[in-house]
LUMKE-79385 format. One record per atom (N, C-alpha, C, O): residue number from 1; atom name; x, y, z. Coordinates in Angstrom, 1 decimal, padded with zeros to 4 digits. Example, Ala and Ser with C-alpha at 12.3 -4.5 7.8 and 13.67 -1.06 7.14 Angstrom:
% residues 2
+-----+----+--------+--------+--------+
|   k |  a |   east |  north |     up |
+-----+----+--------+--------+--------+
|   1 |  N |  013.2 | -005.7 |  007.8 |
|   1 | CA |  012.3 | -004.5 |  007.8 |
|   1 |  C |  013.2 | -003.3 |  007.8 |
|   1 |  O |  014.2 | -003.3 |  008.5 |
|   2 |  N |  012.8 | -002.2 |  007.1 |
|   2 | CA |  013.7 | -001.1 |  007.1 |
|   2 |  C |  012.9 |  000.0 |  007.9 |
|   2 |  O |  013.4 |  001.1 |  008.0 |
+-----+----+--------+--------+--------+
//
This chain:
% residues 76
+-----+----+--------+--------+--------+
|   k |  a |   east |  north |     up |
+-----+----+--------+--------+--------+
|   1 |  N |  011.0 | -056.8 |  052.0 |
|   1 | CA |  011.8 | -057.8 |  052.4 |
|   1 |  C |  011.9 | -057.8 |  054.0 |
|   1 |  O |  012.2 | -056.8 |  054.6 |
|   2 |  N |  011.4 | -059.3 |  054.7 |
|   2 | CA |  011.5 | -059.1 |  055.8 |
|   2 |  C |  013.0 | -059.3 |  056.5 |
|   2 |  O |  013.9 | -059.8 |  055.8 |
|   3 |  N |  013.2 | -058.9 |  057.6 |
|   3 | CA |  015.1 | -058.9 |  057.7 |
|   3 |  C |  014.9 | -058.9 |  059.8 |
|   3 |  O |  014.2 | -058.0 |  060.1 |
|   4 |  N |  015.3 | -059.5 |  060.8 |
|   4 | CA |  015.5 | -059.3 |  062.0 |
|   4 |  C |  017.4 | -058.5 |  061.9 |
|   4 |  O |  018.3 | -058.8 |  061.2 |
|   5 |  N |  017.4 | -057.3 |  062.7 |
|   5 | CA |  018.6 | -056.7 |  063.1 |
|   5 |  C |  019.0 | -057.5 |  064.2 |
|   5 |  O |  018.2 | -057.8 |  065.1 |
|   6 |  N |  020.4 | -058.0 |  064.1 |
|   6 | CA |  020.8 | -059.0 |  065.0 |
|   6 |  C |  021.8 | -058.4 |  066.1 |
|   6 |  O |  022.0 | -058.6 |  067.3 |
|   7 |  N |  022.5 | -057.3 |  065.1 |
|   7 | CA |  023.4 | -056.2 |  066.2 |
|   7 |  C |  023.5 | -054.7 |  065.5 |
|   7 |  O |  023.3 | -054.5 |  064.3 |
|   8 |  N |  023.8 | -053.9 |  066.2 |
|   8 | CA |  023.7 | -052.8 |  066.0 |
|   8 |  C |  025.3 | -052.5 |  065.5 |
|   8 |  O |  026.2 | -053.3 |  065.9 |
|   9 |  N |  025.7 | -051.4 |  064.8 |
|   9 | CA |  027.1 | -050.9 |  064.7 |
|   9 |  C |  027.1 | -049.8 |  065.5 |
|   9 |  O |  028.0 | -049.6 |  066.2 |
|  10 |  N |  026.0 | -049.0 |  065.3 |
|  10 | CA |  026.0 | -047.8 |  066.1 |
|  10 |  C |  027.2 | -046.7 |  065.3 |
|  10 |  O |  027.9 | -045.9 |  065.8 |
|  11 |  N |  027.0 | -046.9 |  064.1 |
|  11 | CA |  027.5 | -046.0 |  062.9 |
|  11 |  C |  026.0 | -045.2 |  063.2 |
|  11 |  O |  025.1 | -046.1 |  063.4 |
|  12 |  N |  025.5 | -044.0 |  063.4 |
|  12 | CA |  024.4 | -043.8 |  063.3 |
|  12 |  C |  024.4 | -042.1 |  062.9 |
|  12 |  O |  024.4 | -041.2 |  063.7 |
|  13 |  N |  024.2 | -042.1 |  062.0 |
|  13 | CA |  024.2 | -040.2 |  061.2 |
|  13 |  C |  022.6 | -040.2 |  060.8 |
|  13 |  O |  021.8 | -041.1 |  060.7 |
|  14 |  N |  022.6 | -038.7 |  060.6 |
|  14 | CA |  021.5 | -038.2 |  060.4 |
|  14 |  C |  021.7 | -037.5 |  059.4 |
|  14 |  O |  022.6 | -036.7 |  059.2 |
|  15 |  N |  020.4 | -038.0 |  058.4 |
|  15 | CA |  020.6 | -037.4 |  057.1 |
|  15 |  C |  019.8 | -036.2 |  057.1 |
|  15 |  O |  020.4 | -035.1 |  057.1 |
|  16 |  N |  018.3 | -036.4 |  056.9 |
|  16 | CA |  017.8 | -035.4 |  057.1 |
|  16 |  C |  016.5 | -034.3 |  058.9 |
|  16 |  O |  016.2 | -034.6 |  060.1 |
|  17 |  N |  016.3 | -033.9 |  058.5 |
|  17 | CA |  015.6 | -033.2 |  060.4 |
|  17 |  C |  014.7 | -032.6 |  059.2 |
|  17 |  O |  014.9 | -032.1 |  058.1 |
|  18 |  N |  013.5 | -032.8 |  060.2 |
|  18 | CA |  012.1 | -031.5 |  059.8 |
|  18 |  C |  011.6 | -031.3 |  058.4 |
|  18 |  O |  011.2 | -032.4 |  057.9 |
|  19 |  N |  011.4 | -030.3 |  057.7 |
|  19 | CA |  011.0 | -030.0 |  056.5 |
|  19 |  C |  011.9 | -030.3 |  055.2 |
|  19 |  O |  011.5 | -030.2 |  054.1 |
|  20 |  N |  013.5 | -030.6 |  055.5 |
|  20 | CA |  014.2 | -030.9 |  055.0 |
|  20 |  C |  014.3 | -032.5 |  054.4 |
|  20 |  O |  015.3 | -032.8 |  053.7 |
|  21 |  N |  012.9 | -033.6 |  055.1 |
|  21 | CA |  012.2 | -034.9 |  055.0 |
|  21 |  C |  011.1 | -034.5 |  053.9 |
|  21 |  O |  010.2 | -033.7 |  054.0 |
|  22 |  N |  011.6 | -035.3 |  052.7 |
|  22 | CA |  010.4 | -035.4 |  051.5 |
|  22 |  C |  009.2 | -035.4 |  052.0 |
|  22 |  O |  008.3 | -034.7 |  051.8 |
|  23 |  N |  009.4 | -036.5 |  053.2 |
|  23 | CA |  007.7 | -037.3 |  053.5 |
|  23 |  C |  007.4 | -036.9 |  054.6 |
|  23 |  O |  007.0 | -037.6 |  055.5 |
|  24 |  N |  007.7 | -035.6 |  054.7 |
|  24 | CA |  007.7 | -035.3 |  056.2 |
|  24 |  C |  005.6 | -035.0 |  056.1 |
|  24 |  O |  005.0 | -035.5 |  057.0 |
|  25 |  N |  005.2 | -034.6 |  055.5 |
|  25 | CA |  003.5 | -034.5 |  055.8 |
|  25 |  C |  003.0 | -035.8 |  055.8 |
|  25 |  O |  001.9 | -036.0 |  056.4 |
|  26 |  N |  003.6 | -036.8 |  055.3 |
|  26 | CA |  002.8 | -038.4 |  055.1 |
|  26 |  C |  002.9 | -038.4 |  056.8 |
|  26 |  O |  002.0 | -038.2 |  057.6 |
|  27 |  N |  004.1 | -038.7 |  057.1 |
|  27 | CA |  004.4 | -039.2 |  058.5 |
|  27 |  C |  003.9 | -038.4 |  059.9 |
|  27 |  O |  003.6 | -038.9 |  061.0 |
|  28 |  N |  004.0 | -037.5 |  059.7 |
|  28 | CA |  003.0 | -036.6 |  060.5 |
|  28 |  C |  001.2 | -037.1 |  060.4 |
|  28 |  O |  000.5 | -037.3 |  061.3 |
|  29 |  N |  001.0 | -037.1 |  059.5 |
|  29 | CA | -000.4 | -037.7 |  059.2 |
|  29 |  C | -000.7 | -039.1 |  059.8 |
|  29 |  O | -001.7 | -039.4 |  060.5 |
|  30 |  N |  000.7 | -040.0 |  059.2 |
|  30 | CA |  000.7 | -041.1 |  059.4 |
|  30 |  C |  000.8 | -041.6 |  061.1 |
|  30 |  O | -000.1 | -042.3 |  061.5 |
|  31 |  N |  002.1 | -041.3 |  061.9 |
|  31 | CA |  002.3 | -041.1 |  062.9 |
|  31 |  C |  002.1 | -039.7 |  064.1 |
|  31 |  O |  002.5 | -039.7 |  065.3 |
|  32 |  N |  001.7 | -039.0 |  063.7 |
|  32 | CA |  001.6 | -037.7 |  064.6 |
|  32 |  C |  002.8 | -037.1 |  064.4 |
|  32 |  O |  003.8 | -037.7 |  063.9 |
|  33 |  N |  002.8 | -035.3 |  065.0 |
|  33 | CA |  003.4 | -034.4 |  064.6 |
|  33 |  C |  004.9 | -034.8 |  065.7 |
|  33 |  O |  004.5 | -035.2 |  066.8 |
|  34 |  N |  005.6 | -034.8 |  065.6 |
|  34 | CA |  007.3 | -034.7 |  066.2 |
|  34 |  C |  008.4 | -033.9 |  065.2 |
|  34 |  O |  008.4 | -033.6 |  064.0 |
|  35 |  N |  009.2 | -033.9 |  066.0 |
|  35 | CA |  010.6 | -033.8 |  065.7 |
|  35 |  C |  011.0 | -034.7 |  064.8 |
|  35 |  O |  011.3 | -035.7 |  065.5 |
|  36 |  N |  011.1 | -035.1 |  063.4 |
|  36 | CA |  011.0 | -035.9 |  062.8 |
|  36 |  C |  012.5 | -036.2 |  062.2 |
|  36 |  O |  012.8 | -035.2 |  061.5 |
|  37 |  N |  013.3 | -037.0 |  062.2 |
|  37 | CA |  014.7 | -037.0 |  061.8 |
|  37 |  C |  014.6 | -038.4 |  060.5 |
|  37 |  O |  013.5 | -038.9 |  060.1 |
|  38 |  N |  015.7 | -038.7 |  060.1 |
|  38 | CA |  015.9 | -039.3 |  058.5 |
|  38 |  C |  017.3 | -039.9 |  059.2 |
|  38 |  O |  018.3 | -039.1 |  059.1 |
|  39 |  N |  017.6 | -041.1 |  059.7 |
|  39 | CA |  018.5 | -041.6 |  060.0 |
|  39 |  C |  019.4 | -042.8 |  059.5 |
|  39 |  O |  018.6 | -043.6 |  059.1 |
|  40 |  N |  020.6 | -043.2 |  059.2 |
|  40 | CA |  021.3 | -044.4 |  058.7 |
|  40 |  C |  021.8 | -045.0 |  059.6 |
|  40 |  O |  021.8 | -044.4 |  060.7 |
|  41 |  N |  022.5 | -046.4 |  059.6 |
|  41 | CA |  023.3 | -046.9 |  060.0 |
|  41 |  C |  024.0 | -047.8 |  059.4 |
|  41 |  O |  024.4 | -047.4 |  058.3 |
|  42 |  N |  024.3 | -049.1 |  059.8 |
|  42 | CA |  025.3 | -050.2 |  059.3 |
|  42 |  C |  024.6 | -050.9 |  060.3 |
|  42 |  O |  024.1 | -050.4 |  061.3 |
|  43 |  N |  024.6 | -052.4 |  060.2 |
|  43 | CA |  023.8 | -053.2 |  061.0 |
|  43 |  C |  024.2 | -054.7 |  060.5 |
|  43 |  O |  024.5 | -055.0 |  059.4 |
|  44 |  N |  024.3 | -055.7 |  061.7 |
|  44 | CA |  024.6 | -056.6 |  060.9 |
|  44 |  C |  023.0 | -057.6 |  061.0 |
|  44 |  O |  022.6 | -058.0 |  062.0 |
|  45 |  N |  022.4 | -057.7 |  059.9 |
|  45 | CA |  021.0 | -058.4 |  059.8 |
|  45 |  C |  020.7 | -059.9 |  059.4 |
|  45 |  O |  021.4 | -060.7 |  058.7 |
|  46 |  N |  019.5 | -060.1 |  060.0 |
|  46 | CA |  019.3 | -061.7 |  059.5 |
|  46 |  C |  018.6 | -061.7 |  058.6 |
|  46 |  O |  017.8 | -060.8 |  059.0 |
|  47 |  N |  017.9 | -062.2 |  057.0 |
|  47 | CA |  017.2 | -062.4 |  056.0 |
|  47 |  C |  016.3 | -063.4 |  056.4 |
|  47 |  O |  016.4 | -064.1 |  057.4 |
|  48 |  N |  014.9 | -063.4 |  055.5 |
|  48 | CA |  014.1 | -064.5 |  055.9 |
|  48 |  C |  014.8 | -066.0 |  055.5 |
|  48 |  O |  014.1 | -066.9 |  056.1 |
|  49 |  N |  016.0 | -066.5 |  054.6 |
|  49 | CA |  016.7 | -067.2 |  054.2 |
|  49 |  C |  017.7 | -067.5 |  055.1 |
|  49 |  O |  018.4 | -068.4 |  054.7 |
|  50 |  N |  018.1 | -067.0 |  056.3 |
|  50 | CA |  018.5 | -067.0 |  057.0 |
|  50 |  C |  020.0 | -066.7 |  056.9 |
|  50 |  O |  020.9 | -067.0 |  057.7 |
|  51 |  N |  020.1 | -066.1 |  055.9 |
|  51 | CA |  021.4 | -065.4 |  055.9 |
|  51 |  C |  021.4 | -064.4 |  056.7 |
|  51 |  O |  020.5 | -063.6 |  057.0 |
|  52 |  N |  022.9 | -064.4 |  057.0 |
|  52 | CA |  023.3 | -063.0 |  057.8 |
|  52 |  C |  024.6 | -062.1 |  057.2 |
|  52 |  O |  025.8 | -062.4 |  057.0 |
|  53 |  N |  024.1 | -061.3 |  057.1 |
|  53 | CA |  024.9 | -060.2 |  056.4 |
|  53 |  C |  025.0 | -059.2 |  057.1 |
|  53 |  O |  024.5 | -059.3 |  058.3 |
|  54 |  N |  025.9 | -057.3 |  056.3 |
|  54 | CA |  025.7 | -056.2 |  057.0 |
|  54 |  C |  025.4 | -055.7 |  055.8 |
|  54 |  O |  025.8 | -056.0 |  054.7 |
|  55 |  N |  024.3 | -054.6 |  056.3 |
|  55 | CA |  023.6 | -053.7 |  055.5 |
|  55 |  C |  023.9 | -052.0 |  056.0 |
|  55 |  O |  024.5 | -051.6 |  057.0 |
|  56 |  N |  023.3 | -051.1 |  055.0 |
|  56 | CA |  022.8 | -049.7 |  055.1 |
|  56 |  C |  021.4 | -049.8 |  055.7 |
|  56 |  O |  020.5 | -050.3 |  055.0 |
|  57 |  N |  021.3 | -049.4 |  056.5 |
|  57 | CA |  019.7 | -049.2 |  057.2 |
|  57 |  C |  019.2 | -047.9 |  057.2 |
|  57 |  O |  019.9 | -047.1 |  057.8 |
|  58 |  N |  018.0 | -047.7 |  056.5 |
|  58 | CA |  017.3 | -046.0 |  056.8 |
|  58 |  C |  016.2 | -046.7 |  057.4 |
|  58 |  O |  015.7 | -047.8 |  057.2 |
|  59 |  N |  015.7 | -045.2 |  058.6 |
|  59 | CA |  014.5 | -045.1 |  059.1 |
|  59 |  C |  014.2 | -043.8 |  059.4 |
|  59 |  O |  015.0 | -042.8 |  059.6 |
|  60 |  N |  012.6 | -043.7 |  059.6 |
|  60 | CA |  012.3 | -042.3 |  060.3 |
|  60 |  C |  012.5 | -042.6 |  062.0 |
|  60 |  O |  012.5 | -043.7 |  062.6 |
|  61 |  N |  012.8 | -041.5 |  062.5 |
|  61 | CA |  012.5 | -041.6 |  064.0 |
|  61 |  C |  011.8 | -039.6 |  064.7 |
|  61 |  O |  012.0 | -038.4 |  064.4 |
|  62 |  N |  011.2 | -040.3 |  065.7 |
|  62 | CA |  010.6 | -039.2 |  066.6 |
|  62 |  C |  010.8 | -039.1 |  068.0 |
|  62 |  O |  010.3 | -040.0 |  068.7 |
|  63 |  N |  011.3 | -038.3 |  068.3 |
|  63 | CA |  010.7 | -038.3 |  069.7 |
|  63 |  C |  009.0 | -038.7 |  070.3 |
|  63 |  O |  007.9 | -038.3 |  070.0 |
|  64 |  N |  009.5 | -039.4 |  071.1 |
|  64 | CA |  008.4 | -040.4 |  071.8 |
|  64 |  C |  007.5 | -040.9 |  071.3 |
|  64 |  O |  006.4 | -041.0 |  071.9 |
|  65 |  N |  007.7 | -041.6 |  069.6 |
|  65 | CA |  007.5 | -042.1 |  068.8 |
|  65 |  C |  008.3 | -043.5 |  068.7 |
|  65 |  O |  007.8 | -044.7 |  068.8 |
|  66 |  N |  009.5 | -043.3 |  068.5 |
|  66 | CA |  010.2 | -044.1 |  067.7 |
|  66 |  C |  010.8 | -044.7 |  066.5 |
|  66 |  O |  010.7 | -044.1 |  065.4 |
|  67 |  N |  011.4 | -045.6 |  066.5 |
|  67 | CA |  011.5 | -045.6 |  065.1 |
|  67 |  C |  010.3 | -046.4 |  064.5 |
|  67 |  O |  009.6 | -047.2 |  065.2 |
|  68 |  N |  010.3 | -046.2 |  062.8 |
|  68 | CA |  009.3 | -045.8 |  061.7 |
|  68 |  C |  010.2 | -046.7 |  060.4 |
|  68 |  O |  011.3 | -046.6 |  059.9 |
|  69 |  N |  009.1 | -047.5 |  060.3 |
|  69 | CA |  009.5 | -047.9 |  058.5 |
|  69 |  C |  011.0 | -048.0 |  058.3 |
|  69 |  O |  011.6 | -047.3 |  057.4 |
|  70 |  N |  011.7 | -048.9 |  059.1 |
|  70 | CA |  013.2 | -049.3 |  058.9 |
|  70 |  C |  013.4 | -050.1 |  057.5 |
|  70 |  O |  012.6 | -051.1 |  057.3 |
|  71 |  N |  014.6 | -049.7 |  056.4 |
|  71 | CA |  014.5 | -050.6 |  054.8 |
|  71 |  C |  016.1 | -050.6 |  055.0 |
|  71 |  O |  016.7 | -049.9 |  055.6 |
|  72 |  N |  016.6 | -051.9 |  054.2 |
|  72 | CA |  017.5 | -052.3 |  053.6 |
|  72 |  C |  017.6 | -050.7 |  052.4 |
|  72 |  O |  016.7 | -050.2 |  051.7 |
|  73 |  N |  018.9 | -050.4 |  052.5 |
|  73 | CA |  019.0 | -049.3 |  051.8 |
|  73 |  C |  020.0 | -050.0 |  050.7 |
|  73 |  O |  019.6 | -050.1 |  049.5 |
|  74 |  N |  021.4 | -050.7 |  051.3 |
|  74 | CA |  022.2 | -051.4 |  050.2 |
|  74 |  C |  023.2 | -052.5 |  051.2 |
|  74 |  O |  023.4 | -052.4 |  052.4 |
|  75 |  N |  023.6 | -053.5 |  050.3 |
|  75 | CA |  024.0 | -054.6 |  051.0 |
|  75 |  C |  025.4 | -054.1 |  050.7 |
|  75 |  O |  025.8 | -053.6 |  049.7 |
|  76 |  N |  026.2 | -054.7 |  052.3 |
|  76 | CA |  027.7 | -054.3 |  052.2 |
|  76 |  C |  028.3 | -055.9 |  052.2 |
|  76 |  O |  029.5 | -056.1 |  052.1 |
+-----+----+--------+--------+--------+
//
């Protein structure tokens, strides 16, 4: 599902860091080796329908990478 993030909440916790990431060898493979964290937030987003809602957002992120594979986790 494609989705534009329109504002941030800046609720932003960290779930998991390092080896303690399932996919931590995909992503290393996939993006190169970092500091690899497992992050959430709250976000309020736009749908391709053009609805706008707030959601749960997961992604990976790295140092001097970025963020990685941002998903709708659950609609609030």
């Amino acid at each position: 599902m494609n989705f534009e993030i329109i504002r941030d909440i800046t609720n932003i916790k960290i779930i998991a860091v390092g080896n303690s990431i399932r996919e931590i060898e995909r992503l290393r493979k996939t993006y190169g080796s970092g500091r690899w964290r497992k992050l959430k937030e709250i976000a309020s987003i736009r749908l391709n329908d053009g609805t706008i809602c707030e959601a749960e957002l997961h992604w990976y992120e790295a140092h001097g990478i970025g963020k990685k594979e941002i998903k709708i986790k659950c609609f609030l």
